[in-house]
C-alpha positions in Angstrom: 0.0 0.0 0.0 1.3 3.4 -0.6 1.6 6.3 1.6 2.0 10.1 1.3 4.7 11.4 4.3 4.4 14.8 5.3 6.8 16.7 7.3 6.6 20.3 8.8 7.5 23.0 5.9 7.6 26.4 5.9 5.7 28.8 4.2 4.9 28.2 0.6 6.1 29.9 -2.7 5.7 29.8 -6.7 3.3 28.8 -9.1 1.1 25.8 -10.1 -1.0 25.4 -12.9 -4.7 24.3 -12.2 -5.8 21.4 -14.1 -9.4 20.4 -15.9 -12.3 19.9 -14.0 -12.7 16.5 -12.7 -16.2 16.8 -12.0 -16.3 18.0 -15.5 -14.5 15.6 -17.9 -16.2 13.0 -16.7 -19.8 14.1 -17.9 -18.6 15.3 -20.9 -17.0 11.9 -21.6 -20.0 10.5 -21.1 -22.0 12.7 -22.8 -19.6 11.6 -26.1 -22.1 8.1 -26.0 -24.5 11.0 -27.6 -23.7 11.1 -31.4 -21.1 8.8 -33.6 -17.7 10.5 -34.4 -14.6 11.3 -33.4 -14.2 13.6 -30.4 -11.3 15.3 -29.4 -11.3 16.6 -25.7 -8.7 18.6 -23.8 -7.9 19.9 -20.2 -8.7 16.3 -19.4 -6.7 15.3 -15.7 -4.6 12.8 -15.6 -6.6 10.8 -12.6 -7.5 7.3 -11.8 -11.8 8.6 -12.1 -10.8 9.8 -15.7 -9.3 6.1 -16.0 -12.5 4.7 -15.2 -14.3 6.2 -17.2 -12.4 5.4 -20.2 -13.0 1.7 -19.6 -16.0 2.7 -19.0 -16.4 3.9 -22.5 -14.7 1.6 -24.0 -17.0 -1.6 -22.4 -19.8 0.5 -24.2 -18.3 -0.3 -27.5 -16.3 3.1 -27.7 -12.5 3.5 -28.2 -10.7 6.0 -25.9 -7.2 7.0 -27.0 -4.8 9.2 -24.5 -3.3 11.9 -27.2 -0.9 13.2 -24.8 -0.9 13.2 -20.9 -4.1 15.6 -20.5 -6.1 15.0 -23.5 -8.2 12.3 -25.1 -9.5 11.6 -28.5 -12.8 9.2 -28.1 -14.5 7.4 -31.0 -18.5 6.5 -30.9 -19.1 4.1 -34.1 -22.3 4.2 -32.9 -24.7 1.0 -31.8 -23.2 0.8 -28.8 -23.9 -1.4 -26.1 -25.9 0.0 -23.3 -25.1 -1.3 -20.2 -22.7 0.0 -17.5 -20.9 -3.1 -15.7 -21.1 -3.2 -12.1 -17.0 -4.0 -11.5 -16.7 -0.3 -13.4 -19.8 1.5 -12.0 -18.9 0.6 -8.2 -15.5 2.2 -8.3 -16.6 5.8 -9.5 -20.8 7.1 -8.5 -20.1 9.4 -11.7 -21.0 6.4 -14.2 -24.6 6.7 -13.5 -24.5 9.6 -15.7 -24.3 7.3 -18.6 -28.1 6.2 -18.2 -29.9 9.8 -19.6 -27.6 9.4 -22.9 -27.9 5.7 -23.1 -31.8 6.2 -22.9 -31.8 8.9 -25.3 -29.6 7.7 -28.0 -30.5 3.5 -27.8 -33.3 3.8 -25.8 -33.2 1.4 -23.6 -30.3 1.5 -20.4 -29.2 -1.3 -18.4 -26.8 0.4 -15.5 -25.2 -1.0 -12.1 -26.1 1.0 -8.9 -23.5 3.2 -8.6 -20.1 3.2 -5.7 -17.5 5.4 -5.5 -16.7 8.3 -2.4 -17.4 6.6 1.5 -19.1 9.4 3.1 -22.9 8.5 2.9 -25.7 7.9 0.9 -26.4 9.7 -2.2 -29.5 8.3 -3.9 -30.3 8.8 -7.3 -34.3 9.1 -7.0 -34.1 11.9 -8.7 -32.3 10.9 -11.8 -35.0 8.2 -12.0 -37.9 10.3 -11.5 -36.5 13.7 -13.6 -36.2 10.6 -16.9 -39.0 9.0 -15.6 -41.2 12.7 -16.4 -39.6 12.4 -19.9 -41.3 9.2 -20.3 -39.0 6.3 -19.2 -39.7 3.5 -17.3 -37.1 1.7 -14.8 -36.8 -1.4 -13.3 -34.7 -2.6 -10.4 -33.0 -5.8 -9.5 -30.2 -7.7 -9.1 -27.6 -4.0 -8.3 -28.9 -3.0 -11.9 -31.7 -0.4 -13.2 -33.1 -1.4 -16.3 -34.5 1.1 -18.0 -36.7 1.4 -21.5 -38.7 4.1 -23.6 -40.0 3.9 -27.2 -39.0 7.8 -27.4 -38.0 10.5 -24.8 -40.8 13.7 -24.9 -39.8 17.5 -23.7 -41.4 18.0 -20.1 -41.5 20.3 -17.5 -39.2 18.8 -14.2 -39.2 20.5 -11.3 -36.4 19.1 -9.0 -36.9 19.2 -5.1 -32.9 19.6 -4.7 -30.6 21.4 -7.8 -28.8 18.0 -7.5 -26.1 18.2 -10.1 -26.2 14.6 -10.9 -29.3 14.5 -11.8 -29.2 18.2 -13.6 -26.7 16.4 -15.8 -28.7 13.2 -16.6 -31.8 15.1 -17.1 -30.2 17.4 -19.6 -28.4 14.8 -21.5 -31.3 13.0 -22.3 -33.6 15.5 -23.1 -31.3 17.5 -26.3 -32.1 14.1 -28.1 -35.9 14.2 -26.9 -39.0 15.1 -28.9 -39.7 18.6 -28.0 -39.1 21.3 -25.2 -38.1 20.4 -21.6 -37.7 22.7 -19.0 -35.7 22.2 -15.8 -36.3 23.9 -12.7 -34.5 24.3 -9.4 -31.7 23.2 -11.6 -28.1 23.1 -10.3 -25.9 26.0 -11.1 -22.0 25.0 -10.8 -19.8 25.9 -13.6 -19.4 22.0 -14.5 -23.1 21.9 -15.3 -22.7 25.2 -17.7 -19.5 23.5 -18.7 -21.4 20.3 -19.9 -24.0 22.6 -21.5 -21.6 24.4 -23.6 -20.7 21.2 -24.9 -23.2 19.7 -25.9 -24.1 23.2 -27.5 -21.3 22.3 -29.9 -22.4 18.9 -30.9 -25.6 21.0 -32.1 -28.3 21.0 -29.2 -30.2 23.6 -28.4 -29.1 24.4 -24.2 -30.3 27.6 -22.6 -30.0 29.1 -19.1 -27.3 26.9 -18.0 -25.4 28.2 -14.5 -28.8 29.5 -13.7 -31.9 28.1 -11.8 -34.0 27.4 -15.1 -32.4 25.4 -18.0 -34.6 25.5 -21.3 -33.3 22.1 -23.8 -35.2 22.1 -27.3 -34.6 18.7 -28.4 -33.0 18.1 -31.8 -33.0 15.0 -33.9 -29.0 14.2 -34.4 -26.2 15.3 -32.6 -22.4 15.5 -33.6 -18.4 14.9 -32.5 -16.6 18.3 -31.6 -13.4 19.4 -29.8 -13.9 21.0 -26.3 -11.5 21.8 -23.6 -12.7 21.1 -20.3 -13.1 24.0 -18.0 -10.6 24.4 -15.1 -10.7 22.6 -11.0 -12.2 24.9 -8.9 -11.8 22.5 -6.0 -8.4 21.4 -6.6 -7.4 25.6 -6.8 -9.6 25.5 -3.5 -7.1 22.7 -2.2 -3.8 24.5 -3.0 -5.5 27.8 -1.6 -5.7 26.1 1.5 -2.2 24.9 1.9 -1.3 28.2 2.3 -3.7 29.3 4.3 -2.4 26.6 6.8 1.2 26.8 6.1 1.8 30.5 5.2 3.5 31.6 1.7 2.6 33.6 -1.6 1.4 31.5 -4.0 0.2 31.6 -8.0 -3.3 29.4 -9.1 -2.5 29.8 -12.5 -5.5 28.8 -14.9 -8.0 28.7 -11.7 -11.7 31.4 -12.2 -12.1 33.3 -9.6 -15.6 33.7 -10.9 -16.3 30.1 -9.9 -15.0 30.5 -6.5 -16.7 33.8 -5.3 -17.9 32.6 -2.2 -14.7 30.6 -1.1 -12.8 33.6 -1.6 -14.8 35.6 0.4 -14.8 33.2 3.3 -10.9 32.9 3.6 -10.6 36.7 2.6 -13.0 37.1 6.2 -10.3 34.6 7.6 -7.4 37.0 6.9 -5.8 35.8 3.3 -5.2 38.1 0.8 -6.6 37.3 -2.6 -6.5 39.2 -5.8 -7.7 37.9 -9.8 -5.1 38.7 -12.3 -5.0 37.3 -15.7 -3.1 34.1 -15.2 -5.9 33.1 -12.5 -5.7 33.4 -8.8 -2.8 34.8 -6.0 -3.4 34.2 -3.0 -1.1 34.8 0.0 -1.3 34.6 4.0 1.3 35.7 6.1 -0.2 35.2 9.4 -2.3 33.1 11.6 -5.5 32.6 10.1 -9.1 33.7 12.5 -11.7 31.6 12.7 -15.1 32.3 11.1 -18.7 30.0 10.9 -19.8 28.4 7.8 -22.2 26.3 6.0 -22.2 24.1 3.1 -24.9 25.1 -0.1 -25.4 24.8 -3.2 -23.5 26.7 -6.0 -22.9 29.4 -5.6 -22.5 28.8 -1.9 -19.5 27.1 -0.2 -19.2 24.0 -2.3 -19.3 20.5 0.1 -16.4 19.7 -1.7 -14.8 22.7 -0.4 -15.1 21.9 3.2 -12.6 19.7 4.6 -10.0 22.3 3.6 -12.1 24.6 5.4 -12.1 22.3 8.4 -8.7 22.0 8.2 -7.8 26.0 8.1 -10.0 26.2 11.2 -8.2 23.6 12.8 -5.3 25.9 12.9 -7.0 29.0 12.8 -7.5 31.8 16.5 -10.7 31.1 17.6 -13.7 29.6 17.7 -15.5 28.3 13.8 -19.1 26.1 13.5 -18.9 24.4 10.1 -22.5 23.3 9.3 -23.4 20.4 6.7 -26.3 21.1 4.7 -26.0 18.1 1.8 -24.7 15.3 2.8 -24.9 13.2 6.2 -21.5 11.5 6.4 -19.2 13.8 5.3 -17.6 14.5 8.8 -15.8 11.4 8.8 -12.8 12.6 8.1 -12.5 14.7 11.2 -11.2 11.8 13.5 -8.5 11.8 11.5 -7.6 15.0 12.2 -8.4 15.0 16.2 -5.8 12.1 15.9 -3.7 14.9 14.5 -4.6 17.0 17.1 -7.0 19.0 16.0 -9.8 20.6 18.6 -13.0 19.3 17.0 -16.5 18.7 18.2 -19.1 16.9 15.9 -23.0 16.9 16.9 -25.3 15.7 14.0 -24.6 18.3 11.0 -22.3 20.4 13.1 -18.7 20.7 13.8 -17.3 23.1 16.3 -13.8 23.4 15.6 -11.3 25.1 18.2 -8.0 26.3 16.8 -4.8 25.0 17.9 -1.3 26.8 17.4 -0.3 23.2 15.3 -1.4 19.8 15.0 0.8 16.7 15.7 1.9 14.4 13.0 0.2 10.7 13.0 -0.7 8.1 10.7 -4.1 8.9 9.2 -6.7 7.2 6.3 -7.8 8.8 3.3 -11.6 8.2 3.2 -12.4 9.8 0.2 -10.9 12.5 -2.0 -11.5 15.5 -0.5 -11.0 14.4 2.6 -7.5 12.4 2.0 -6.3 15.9 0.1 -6.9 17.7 3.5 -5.3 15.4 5.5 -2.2 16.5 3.4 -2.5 19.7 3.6 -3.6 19.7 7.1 -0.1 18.1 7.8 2.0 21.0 6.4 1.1 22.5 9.9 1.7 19.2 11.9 5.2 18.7 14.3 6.7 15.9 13.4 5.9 13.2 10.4 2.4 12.7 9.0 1.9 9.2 6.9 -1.4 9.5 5.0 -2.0 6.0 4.3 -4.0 4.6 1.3 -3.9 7.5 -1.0 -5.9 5.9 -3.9 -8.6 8.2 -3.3 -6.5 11.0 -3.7 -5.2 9.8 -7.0 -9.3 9.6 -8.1 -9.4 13.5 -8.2 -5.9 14.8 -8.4 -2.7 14.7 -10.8 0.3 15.2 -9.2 -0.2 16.3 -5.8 2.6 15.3 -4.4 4.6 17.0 -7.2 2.6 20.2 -6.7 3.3 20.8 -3.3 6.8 19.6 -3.3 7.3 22.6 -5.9 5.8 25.0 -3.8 8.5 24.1 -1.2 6.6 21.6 0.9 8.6 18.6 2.1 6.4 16.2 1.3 7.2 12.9 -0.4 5.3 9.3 -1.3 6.5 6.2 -0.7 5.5 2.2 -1.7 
C-alpha cells in the first residue's frame, strides 16, 4: 500500500497550474455516447476517475485513446452497447450519468447502482424520476436499473434539490428528446454550464445553463466536436488552502475566480489576501488565520467539496468556527483523522465546532475519500513531526500530481510504496 509522508515546511512559494475539472470531464465523456464521431477533448486530468471512465467507455463499445498526458480523442461508431458493468460503476458514483444518454440515443439502459466516495448515501431518486417525467420506465433488481422508452418527450421537471447529478442526466437526455423540456430548481455549478456548452457544440439547443432554469429544445442528431474542459475549482480551492495553513505567496495559474466567489470571500474574512489577475488566482497569507462560521450550499455557496480544507484551516486558525453540513450526512468522517492529529473538533449531527490549535501533531491517518485524504495533506504541512497518509488511492481519483505540486511550492512532502 502506498503512503503520502508529510513533514513540517515552511511557508509556501511559486506557481502551479490548475488542471481540468474533474467533476467535469467526466460528464462530458459520457455525454460523447450521444452522437457517432470522433471527439477530441482537452484539459482532461490525468486521474485514476478519468481512467475509469475510459474503460467505462470503451465496455460501451467506444474506443478512448490518450493523445498526450491531459487530453483524449474518443470514438462512438455508434450502436453501442448500453449497459454499465457493475466491477466499473462501483469504483466511481459518476458512471450513472451514462443512463440519460444511453436512454436517449439507444433507448433502452441497463446500468449497475453506482459506488464510489465513503461518506454517505447519495441516492439517485431523482435521476430516475426527472427521466421518468420524460417518459421512461425503470426497473430494479439484481444491483442494476433497467431502463426502457419507445421515445423520450420534452417536459417540464421540477427538482426538489438542484442535485447536479441528476441536472446532468436530465439534460443529456432530453437534447435528443421530442420537443421542449424545461428544468427547474436546476443546479448551477460551472461543470453543469461546462457540460451545456458542450453539448451546444455537438448541435443542441441548451439555454439558461449556470442559472436556476435550463430550457433544452430537443434536436434530432447530434455531432463529434473538440472541447476543452473548464478548469478545477476544488483542486485551486485545495492549494489555496495549503497556504492558508502553512503561510506563503502563491500563483493558481489557470483557476476562475468567478467560480469560486464565495470561497474567496470566506478565507478573505479569515485574513488571506486574494486578488484575480490574468493568469488566475494569487493568494497569500502571512499570518495566523481567524476563525469564522460556515455552512455548506449549493452553487454558488460554499461548495461540500470545499469543506474539509475549510475544516482543516480552522483547525489551525485563532478562535472559535461552526462548520454546518447542509448536503450530505457523512461527510464529517474525516475529522477523527484530524483529532488524531490533534485537531480541537466537536461533531453533533450536522455540526462541527472546531477550536483552533497553534499546530497539530503528526500521526498516521486514512484517506476516506478525495477530498478528505487531500486535507489530510495539507492539514499536515502545519503538523510537528511526520504525517503518513495512508491509502492515497482516493486522492489519485481527483488529483494529478499532488505530491509534485506541493513539493514545488516548497513543501517537504514525499510518497513512498
Amino acid at each position: 500500500m502506498d503512503r503520502i509522508i508529510v513533514k513540517p515546511s515552511g511557508p509556501l512559494h511559486g506557481d502551479v497550474e490548475i488542471n481540468g475539472a474533474k467533476n467535469s470531464a467526466l460528464k462530458v465523456m459520457a455525454a460523447c455516447s450521444l452522437a457517432e464521431g470522433t471527439f477530441f477533448l482537452t484539459n482532461i486530468p490525468d486521474i485514476t476517475d478519468v481512467r475509469l471512465m475510459s474503460e467505462l467507455l470503451v465496455s460501451l463499445g467506444m474506443t478512448v485513446r490518450s493523445v498526450d498526458t491531459n487530453s483524449l480523442e474518443i470514438t462512438n461508431p455508434g450502436n453501442l452497447t448500453a449497459e454499465a458493468p457493475y466491477e466499473l460503476v462501483e469504483k466511481m458514483r459518476a458512471s450513472i450519468v451514462v443512463l440519460g444518454p444511453l436512454l436517449a440515443r439507444y433507448g433502452k439502459a441497463r446500468v449497475a447502482l453506482p459506488g464510489g466516495d465513503d461518506f454517505g448515501p447519495r441516492p439517485i431518486d431523482m435521476h430516475l424520476r426527472g427521466l421518468e417525467m420524460l417518459g421512461a420506465k425503470f426497473a430494479s433488481e439484481h444491483g442494476y436499473i433497467d431502463g426502457h422508452c419507445e421515445r423520450l418527450r420534452g417536459s417540464r421537471i421540477v427538482l426538489e434539490f438542484p442535485s447536479v447529478g441528476a441536472t446532468e442526466n436530465i439534460m443529456m437526455a432530453a437534447v435528443l428528446a421530442d420537443g421542449t423540456t424545461i428544468i427547474e430548481n436546476a443546479a448551477r455549478e460551472p461543470e453543469i454550464a461546462d457540460l451545456a456548452s458542450f453539448l451546444n457544440r455537438m448541435g443542441s439547443s441548451v439555454l439558461g445553463a449556470g442559472t436556476s432554469t435550463i430550457v433544452i429544445e430537443g434536436v434530432e442528431k447530434l455531432g463529434a466536436v473538440e472541447h476543452a474542459v473548464v478548469p478545477d475549482r476544488i483542486e485551486a480551492a485545495t492549494y489555496l488552502a495549503a497556504v492558508g495553513i502553512a503561510g506563503g505567496e502563491i500563483n493558481l495559474v489557470g483557476a476562475r475566480p468567478d467560480h469560486m466567489d464565495m470561497l474567496c470571500q470566506k478565507v478573505g474574512e479569515m485574513g488571506m489576501r486574494i486578488s484575480a489577475d490574468s493568469n488566475g488566482l494569487w493568494v497569500m497569507a502571512n499570518k495566523t488565520l481567524k476563525a469564522v462560521d460556515l455552512a455548506t450550499l449549493p452553487y454558488p455557496g460554499i461548495a461540500t467539496d470545499y469543506k474539509p480544507f475549510l475544516v482543516a484551516m480552522l483547525a489551525v486558525s485563532e478562535g472559535v468556527g461552526i462548520v454546518t453540513e447542509n448536503l450530505f450526512s457523512g461527510r464529517f468522517r474525516y475529522i477523527d483523522e484530524l483529532i488524531r492529529m490533534g485537531a480541537d473538533i466537536r461533531t453533533e449531527g450536522h455540526h462541527a465546532v472546531i477550536r483552533g490549535v497553534e499546530n497539530l501533531s503528526g500521526a498516521p491517518v486514512r484517506a476516506h475519500d478525495i477530498r478528505a485524504g487531500a486535507a489530510l495533506v495539507v492539514a499536515a504541512l502545519r503538523a510537528q513531526g511526520q504525517t503518513e497518509i495512508r491509502d492515497p488511492s482516493h486522492i489519485d481519483r481527483g488529483y494529478e500530481n499532488l505530491v509534485e505540486n506541493l513539493s514545488s511550492l516548497g513543501a517537504d512532502i514525499t510518497r513512498e510504496n
